[in-house]
N, CA, C and O of each residue as an XYZ file, in Angstrom:
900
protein
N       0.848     -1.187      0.000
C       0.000      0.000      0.000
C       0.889      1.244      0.000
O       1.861      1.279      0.754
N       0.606      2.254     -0.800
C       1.466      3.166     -0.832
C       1.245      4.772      0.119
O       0.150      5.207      0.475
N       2.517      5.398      0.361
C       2.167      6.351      1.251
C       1.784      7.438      0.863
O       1.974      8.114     -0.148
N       0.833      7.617      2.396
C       0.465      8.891      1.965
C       0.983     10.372      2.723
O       1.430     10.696      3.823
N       0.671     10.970      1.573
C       1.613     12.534      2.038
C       0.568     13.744      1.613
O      -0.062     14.079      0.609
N       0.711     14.090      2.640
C      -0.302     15.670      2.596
C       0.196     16.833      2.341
O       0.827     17.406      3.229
N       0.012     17.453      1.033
C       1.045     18.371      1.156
C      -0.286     19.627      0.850
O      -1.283     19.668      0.129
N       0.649     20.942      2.267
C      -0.204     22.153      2.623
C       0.607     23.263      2.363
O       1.513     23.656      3.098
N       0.157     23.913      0.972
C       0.740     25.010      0.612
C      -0.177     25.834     -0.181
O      -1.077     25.207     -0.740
N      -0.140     27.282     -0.375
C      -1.290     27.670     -1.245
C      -0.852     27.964     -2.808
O      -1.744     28.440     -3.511
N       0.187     27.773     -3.307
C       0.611     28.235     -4.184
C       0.227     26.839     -5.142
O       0.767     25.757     -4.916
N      -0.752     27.028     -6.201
C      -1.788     26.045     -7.135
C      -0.310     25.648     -8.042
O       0.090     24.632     -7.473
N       0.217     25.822     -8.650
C       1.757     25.546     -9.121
C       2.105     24.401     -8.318
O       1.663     23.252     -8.311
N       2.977     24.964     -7.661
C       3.625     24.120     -6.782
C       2.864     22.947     -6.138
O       3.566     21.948     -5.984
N       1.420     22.827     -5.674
C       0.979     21.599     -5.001
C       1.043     20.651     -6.753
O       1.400     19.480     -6.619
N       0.751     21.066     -8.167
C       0.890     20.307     -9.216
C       1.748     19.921     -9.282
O       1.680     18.840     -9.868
N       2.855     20.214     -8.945
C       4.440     20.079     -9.449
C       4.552     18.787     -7.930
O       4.613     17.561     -8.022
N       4.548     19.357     -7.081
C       4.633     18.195     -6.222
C       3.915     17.146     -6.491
O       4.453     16.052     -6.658
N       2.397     17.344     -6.585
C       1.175     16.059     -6.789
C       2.339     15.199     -7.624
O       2.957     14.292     -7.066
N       2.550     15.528     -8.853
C       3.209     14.828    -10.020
C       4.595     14.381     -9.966
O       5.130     13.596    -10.749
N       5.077     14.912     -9.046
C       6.557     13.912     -8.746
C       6.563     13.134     -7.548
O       7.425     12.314     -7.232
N       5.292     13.526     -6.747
C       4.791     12.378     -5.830
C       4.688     10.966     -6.121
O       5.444     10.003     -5.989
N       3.173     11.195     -6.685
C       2.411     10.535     -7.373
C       3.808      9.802     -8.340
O       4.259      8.696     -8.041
N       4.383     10.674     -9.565
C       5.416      9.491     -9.799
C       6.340      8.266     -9.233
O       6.398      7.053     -9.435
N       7.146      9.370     -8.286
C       7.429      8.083     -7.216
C       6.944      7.359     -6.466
O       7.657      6.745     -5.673
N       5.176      7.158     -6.488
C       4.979      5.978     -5.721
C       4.025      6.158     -4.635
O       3.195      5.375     -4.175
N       4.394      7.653     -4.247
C       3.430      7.894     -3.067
C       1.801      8.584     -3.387
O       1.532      9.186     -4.427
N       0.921      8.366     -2.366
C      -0.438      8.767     -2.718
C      -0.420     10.223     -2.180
O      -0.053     10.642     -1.083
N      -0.837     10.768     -3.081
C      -0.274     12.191     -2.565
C      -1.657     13.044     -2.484
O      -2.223     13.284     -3.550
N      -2.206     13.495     -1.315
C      -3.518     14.685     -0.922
C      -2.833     16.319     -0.786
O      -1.663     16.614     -0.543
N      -3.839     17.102     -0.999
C      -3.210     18.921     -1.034
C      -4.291     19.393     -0.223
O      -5.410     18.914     -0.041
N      -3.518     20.847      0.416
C      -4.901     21.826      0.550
C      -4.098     22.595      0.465
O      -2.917     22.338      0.699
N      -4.672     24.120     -0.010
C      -4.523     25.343      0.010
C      -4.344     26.226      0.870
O      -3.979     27.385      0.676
N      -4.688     25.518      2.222
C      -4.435     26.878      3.290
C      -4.432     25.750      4.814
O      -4.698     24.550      4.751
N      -4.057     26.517      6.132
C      -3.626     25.753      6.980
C      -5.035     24.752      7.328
O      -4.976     23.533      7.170
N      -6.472     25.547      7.890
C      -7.735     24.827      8.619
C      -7.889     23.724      7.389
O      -7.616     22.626      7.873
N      -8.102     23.643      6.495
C      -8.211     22.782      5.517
C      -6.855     21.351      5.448
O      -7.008     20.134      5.349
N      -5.799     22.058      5.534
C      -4.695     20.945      5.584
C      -5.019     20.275      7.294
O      -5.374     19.110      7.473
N      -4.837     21.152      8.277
C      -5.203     20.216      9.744
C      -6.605     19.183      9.621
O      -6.658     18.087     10.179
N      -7.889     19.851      8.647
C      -8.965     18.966      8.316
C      -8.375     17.417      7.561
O      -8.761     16.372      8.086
N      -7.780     17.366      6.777
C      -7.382     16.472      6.100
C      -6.226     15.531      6.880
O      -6.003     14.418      6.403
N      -5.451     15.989      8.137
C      -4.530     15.244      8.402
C      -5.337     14.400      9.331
O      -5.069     13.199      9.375
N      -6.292     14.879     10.081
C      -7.131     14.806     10.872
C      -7.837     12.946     10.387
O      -7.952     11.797     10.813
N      -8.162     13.983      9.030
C      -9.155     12.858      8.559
C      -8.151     11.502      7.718
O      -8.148     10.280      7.870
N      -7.917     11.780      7.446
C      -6.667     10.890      6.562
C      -5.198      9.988      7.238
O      -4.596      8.981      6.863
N      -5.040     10.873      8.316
C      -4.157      9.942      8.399
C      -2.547     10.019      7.755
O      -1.768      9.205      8.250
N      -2.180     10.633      7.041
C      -1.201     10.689      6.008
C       0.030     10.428      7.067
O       0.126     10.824      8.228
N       0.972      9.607      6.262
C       2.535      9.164      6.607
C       3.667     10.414      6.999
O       4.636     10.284      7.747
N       3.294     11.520      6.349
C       3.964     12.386      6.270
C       3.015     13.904      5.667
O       2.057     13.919      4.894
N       3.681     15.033      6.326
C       2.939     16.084      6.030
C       4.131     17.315      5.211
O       4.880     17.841      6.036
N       4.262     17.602      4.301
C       4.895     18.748      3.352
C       4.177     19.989      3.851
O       2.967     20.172      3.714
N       4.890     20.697      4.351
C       4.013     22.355      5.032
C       4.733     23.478      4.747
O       5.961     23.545      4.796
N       4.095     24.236      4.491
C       4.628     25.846      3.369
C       4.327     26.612      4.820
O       3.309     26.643      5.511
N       5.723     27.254      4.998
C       5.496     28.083      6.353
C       4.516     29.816      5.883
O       3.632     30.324      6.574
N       5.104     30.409      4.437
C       4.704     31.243      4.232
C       2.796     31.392      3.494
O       2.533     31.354      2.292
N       2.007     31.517      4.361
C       0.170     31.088      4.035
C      -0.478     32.033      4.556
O      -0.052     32.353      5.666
N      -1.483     32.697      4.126
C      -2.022     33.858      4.408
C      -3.137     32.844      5.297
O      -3.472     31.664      5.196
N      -3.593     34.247      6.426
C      -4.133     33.505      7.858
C      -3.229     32.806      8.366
O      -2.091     33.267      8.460
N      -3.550     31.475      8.828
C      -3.378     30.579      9.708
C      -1.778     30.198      8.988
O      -2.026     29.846      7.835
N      -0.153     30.134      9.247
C       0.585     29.917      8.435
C       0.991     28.864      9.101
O       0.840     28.549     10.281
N       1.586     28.290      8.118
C       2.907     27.202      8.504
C       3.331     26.641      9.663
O       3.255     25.418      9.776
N       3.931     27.558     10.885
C       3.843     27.852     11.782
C       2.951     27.461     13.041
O       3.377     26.924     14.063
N       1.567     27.846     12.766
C       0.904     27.812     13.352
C       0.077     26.001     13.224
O      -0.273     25.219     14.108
N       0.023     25.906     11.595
C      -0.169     24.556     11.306
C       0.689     23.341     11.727
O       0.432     22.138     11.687
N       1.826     24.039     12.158
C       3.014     22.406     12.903
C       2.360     22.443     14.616
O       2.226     21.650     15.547
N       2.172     23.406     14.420
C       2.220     23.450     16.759
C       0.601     22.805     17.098
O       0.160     22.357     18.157
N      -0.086     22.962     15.707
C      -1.556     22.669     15.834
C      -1.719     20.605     15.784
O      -2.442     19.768     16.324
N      -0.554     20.599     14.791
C      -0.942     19.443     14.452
C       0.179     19.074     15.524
O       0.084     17.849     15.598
N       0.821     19.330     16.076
C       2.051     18.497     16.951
C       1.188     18.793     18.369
O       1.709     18.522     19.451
N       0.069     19.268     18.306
C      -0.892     18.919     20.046
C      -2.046     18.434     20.082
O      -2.669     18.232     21.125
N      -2.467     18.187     18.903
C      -3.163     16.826     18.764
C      -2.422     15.749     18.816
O      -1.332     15.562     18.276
N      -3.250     14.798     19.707
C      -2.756     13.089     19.759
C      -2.994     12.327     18.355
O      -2.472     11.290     17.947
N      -3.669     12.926     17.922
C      -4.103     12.196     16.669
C      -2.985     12.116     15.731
O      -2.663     11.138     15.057
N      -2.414     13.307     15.773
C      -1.476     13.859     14.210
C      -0.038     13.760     14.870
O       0.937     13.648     14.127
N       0.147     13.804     16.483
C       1.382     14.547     16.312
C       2.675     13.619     16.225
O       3.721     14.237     16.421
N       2.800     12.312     15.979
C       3.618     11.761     15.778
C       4.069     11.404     14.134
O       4.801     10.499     13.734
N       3.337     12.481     13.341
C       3.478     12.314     11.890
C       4.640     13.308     11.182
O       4.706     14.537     11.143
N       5.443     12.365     10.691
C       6.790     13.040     10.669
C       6.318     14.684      9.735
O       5.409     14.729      8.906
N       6.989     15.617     10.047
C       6.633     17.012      9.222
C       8.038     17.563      8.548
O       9.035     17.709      9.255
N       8.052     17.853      7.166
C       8.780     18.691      6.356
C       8.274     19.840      6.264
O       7.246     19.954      5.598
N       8.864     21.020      6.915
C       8.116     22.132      6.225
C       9.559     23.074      4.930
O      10.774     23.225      4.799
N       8.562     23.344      4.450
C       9.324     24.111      3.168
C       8.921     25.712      3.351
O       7.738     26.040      3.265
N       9.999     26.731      3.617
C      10.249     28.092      3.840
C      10.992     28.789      2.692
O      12.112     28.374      2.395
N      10.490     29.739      2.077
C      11.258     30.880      1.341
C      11.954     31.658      2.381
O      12.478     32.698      1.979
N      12.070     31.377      3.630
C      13.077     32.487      4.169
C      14.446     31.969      4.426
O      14.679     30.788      4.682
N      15.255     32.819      4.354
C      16.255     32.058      4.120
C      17.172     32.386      5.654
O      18.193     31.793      6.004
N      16.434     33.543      6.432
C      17.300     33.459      7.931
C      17.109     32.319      8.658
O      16.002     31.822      8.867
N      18.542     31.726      9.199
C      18.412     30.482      9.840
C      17.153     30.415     10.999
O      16.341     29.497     11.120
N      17.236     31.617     11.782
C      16.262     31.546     12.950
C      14.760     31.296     12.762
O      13.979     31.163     13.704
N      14.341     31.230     11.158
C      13.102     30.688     10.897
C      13.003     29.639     10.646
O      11.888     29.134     10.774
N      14.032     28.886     10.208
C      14.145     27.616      9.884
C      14.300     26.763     11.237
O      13.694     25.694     11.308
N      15.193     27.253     12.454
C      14.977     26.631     13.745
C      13.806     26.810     14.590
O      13.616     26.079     15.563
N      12.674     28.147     14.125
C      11.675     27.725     14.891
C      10.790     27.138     14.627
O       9.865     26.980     15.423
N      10.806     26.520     13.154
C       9.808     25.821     12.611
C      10.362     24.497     13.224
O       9.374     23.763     13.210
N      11.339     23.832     13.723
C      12.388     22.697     14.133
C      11.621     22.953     15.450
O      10.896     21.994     15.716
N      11.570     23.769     16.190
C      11.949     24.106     17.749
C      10.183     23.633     17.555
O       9.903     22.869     18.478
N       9.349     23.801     16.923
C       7.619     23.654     16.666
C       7.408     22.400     16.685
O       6.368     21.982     17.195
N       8.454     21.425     16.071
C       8.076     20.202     16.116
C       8.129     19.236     14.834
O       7.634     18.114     14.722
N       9.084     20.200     13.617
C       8.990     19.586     12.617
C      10.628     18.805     12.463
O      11.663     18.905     13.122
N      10.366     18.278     11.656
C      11.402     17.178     11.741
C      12.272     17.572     10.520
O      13.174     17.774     11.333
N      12.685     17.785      9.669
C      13.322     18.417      8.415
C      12.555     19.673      8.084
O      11.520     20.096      8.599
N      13.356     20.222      7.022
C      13.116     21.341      6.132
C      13.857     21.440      5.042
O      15.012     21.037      4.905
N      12.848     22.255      3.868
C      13.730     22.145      2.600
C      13.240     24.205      2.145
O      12.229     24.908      2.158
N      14.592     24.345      1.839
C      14.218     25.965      1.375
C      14.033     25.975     -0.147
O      14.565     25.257     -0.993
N      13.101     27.016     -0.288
C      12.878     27.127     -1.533
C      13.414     28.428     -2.370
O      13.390     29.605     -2.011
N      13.908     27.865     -3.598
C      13.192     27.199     -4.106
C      14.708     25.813     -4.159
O      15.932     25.912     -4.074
N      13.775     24.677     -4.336
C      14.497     23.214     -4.504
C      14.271     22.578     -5.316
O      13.365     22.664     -6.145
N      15.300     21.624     -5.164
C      15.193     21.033     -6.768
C      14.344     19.588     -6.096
O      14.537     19.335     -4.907
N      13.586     18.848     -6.770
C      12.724     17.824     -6.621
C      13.374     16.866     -6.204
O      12.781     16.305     -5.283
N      14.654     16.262     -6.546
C      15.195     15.152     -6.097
C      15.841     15.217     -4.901
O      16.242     14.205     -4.328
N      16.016     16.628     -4.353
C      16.080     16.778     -3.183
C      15.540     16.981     -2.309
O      16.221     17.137     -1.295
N      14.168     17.085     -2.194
C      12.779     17.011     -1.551
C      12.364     15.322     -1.541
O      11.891     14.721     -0.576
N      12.596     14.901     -2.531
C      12.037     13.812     -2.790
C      12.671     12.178     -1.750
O      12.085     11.225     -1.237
N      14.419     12.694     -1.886
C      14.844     12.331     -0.947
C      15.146     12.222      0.733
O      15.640     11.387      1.490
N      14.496     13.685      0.854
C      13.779     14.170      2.418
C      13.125     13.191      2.598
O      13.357     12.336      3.453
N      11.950     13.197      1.576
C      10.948     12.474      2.226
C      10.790     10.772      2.317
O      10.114      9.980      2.974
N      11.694     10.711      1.392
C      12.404      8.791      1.572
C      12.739      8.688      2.886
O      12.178      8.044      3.772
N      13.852      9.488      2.941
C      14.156      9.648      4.370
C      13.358      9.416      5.684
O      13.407      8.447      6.442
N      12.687     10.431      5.757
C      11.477     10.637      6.985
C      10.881      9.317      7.056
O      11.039      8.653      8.080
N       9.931      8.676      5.666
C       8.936      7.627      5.466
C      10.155      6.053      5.667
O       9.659      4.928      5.608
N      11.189      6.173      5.820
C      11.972      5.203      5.940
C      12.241      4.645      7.374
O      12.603      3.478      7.528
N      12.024      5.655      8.604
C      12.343      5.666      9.796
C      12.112      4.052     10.713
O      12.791      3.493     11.574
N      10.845      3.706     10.038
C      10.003      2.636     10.721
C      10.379      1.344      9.869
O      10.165      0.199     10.266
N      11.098      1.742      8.378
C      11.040      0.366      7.888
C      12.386     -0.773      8.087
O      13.504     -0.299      8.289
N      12.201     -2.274      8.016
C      13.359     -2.656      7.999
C      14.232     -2.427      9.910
O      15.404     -2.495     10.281
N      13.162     -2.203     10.511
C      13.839     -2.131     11.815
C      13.744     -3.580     12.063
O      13.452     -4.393     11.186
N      14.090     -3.974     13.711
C      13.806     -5.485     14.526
C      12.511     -5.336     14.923
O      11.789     -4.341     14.866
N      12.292     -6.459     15.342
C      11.109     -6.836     15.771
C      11.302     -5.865     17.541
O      12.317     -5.630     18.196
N       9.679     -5.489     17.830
C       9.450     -4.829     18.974
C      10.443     -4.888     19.959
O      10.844     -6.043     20.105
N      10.956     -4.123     20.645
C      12.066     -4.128     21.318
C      11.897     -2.849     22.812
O      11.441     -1.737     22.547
N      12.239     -3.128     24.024
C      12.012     -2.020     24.906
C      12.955     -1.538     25.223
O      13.620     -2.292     25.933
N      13.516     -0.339     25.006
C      15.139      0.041     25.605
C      14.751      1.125     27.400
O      13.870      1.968     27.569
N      15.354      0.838     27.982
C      15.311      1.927     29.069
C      16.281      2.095     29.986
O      16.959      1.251     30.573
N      16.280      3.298     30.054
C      17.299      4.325     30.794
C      17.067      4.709     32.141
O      16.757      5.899     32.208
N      17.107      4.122     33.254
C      16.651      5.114     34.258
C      15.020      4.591     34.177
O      14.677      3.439     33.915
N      13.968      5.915     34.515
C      13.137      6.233     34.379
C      12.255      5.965     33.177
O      11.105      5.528     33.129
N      13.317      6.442     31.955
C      13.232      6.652     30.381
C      12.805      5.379     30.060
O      13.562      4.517     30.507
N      11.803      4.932     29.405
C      11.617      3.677     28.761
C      11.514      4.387     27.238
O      11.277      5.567     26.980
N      11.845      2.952     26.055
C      11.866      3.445     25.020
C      10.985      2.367     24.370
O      11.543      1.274     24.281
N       9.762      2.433     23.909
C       9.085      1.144     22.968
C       9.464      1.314     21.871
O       9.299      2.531     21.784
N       9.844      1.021     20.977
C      10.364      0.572     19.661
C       9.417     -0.039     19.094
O       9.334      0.323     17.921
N       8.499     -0.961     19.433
C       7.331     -1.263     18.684
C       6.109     -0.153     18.484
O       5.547      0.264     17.470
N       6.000      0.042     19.422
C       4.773      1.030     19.342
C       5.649      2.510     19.261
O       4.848      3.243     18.681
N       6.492      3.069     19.453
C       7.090      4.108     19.062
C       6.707      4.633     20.040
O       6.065      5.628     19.704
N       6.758      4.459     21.695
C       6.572      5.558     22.475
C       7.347      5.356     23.549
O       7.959      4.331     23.848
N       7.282      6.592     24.234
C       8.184      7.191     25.038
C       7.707      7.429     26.313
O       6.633      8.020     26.203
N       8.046      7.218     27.662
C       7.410      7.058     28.949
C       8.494      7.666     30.077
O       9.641      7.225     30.010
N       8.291      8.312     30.750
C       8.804      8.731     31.530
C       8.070      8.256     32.855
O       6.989      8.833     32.971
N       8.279      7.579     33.644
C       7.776      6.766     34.863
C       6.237      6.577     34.166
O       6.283      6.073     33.044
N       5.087      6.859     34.595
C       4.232      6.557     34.028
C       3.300      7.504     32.794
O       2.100      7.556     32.524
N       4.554      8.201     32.229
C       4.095      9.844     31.545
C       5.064      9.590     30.175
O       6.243      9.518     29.827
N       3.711      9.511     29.675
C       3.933      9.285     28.621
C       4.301     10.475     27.663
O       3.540     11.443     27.677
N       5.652     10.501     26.634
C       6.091     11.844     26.259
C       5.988     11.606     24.793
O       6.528     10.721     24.129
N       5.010     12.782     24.326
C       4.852     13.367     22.760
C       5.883     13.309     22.124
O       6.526     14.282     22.517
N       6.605     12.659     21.202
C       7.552     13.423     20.346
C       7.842     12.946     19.237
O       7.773     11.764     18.898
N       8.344     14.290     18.320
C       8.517     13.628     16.634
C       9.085     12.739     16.415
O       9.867     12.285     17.251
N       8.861     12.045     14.958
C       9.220     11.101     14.802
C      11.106     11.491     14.720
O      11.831     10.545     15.028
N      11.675     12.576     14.395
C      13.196     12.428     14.374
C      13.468     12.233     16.323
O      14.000     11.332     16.971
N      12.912     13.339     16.675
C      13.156     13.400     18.125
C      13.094     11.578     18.573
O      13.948     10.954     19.202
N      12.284     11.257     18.217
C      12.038      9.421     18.875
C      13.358      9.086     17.881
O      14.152      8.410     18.535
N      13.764      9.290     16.766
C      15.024      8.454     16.577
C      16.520      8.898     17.260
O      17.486      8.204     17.579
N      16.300     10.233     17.334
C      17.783     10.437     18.191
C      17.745     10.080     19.349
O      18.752      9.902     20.034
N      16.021      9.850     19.917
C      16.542      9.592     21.756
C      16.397      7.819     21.380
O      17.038      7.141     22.183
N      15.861      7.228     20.592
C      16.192      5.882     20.503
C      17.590      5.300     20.230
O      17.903      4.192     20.666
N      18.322      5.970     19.591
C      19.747      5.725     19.269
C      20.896      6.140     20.665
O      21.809      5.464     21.139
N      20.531      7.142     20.938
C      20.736      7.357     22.076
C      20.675      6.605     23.355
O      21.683      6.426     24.039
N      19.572      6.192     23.663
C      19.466      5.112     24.875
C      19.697      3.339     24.051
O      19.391      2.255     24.548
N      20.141      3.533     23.090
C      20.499      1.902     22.792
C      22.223      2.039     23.267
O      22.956      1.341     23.967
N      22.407      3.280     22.511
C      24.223      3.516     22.833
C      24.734      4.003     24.005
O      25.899      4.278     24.296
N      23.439      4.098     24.827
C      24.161      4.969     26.018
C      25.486      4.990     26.790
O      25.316      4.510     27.911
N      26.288      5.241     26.650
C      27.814      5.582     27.520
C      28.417      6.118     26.598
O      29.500      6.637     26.872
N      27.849      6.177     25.016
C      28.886      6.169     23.919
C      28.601      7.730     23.455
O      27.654      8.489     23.664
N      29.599      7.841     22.874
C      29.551      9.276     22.472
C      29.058      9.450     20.694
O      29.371      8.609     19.851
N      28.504     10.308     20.484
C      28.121     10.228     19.246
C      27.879     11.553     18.292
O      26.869     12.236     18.461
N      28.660     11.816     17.484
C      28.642     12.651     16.977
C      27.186     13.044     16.384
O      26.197     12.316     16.467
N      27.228     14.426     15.718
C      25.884     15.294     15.147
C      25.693     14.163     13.733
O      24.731     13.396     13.765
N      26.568     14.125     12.639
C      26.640     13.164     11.746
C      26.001     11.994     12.328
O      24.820     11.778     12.056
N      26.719     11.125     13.187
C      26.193      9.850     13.421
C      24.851      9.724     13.878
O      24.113      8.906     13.328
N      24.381     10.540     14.956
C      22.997     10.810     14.957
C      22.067     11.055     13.896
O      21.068     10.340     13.817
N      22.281     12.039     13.011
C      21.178     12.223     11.821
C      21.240     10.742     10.685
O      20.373      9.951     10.315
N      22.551     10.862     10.430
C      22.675      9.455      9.279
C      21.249      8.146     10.482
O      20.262      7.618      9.970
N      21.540      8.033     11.593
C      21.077      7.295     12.131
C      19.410      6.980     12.550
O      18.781      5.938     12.732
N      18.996      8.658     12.607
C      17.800      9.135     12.631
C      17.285      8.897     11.367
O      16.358      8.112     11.168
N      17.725      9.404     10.683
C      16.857     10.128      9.085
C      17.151      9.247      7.628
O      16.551      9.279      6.554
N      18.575      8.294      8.165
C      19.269      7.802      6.784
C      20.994      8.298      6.430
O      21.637      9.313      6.699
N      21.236      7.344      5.886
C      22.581      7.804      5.708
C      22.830      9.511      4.373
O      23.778     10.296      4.344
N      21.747      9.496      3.623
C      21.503     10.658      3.027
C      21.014     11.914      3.846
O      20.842     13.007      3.308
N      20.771     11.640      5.399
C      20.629     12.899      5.760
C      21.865     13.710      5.592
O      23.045     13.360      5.603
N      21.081     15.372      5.366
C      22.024     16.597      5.145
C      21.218     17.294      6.060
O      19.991     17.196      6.031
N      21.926     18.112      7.007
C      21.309     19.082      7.411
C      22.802     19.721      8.433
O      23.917     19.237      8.628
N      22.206     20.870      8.855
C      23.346     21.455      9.697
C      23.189     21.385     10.808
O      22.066     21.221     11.285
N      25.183     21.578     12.143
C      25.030     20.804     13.592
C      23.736     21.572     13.926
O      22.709     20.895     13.970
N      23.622     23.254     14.233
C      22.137     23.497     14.286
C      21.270     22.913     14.594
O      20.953     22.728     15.770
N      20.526     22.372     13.372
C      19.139     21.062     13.620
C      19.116     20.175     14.472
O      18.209     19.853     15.240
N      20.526     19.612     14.288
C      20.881     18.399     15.646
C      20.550     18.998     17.161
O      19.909     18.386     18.016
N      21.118     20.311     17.308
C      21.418     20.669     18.520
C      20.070     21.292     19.017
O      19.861     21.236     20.229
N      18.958     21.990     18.056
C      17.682     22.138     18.259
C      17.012     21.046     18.562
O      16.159     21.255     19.424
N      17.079     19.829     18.138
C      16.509     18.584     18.191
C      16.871     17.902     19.588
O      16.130     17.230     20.306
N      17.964     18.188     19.749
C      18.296     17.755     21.219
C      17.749     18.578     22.329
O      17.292     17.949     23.284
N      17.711     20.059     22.376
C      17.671     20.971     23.042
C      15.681     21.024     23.342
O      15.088     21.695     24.186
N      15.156     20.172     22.425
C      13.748     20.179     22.683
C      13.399     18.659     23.627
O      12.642     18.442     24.573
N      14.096     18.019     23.056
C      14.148     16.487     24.033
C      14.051     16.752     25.298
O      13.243     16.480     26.185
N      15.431     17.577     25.188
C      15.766     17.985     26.775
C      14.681     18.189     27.848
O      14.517     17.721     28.975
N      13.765     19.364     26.812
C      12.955     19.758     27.434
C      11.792     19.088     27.822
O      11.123     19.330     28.827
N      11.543     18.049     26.793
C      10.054     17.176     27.006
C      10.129     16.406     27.947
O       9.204     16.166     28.722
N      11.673     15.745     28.001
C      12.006     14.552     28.727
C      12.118     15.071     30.405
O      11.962     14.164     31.222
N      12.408     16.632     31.028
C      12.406     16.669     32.324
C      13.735     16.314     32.773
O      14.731     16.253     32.053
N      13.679     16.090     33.986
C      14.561     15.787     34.692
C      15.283     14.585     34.033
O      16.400     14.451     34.531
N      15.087     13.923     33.341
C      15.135     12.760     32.386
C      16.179     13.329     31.370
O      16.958     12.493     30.912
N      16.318     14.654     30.936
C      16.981     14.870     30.140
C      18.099     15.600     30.217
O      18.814     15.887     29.257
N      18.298     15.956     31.499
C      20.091     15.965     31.862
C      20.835     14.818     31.249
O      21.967     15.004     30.803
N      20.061     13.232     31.186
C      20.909     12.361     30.816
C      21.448     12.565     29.732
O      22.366     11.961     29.178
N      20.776     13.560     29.384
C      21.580     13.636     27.572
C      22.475     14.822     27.693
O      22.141     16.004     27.767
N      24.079     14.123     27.702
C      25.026     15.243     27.819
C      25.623     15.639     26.398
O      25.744     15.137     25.280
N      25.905     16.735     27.017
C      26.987     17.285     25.334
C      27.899     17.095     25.708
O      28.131     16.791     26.878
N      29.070     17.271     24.412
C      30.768     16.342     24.370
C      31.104     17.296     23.520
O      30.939     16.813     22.400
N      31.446     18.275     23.440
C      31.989     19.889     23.206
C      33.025     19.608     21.992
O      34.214     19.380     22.209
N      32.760     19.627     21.381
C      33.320     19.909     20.179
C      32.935     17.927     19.101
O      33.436     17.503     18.059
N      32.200     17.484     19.763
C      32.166     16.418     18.766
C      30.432     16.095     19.102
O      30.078     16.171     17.926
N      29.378     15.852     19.712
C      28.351     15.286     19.880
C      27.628     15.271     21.335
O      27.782     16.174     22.158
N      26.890     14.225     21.522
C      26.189     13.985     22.342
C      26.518     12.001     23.019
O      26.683     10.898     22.498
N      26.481     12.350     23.859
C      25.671     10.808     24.967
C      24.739     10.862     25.905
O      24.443     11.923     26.453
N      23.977      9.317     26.290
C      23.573      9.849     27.089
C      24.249      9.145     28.439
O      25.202      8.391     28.245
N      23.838      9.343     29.645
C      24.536      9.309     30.570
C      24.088      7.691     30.960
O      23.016      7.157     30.672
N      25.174      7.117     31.661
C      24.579      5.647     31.924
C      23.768      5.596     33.353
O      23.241      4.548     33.726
């Protein structure tokens, strides 16, 4: 069965141009034009993955990741959002919101296309159900969730792969590289930045739980045994 991807942007161009190199490669691909309409559809649908245009008159981009990342329904659905701005600090608060990649525009298709291999790859080809835990920290690997004594913690699908890699390796040190290749694919690209936003939100979800995750100053992260 093939995946599906919701892609929320208003620009009638661009959702064609995507539909059609979607749709070529394989995936079932749904659109909307503006944010209440795209949260209607993720809502209803279900989709594997969500493509989100930060720049949308009304309700933007922005507002559409924090909406869909506090619903239980949606918020473990990996998110790409795509920004014409090109200052980094918009690109980390769309990260810091809850999205898991980003691609600036304008891009070339095979590099979007490979984002989203990426993202939709996270779950495949793993082991069979597995529980890792740290402390407090439990990690389900089958069901993809995250527990803190009996509190259960929200988080994206990259965030669940760096703290899963993380508490499998714990004592070990691990660079920004080794983490993303590990999270996202060995084709992840992105800058230390993203890594260090991605960690720096863990931190925060996880509580007292997330001191365990130390930094190693000039090379990565561990977490603490």
């Amino acid at each position: 069965m093939p995946k599906t991807v919701l892609v929320i942007d208003d620009e009638p161009e661009l959702l064609r141009l995507l539909d059609y190199n979607l749709t070529k490669a394989g995936y079932l691909a749904i659109s909307a034009r503006d944010g209440p309409s795209g949260l209607a559809l993720a809502r209803r649908h279900a989709p594997d993955l969500v493509i989100l245009d930060i720049l949308m008159p009304g309700m933007d981009g922005l507002e559409v990741c924090k909406a869909l990342r506090g619903d239980p329904a949606t918020a473990g659905i990996p998110i790409l959002i795509l920004t014409a701005k090109a200052e980094e600090a918009d690109r980390v608060l769309g990260l810091e919101l809850g999205a898991d990649d980003y691609v600036c525009k304008p891009f070339g298709v095979r590099e979007l296309l490979a984002r989203v291999k990426a993202l939709l790859r996270r779950g495949v080809g793993s082991p069979a159900p597995e529980v890792l835990a740290a402390g407090r920290l439990v990690v389900d690997q089958g069901r993809r969730q995250v527990t803190v004594g009996d509190q259960e913690i929200p988080l994206t699908a990259t965030e669940f792969n760096i703290l899963r890699v993380l508490v499998e390796r714990r004592g070990r040190v691990l660079t920004r590289q080794d983490l993303l290749e590990r999270a996202r694919g060995e084709d992840a690209t992105a800058s230390d930045r993203t890594i260090d936003v991605h960690v720096s939100s863990l931190r925060r979800k996880l509580g007292r739980e997330g001191r365990r995750i130390q930094t190693v100053r000039g090379v990565g992260y561990r977490l603490k045994e």
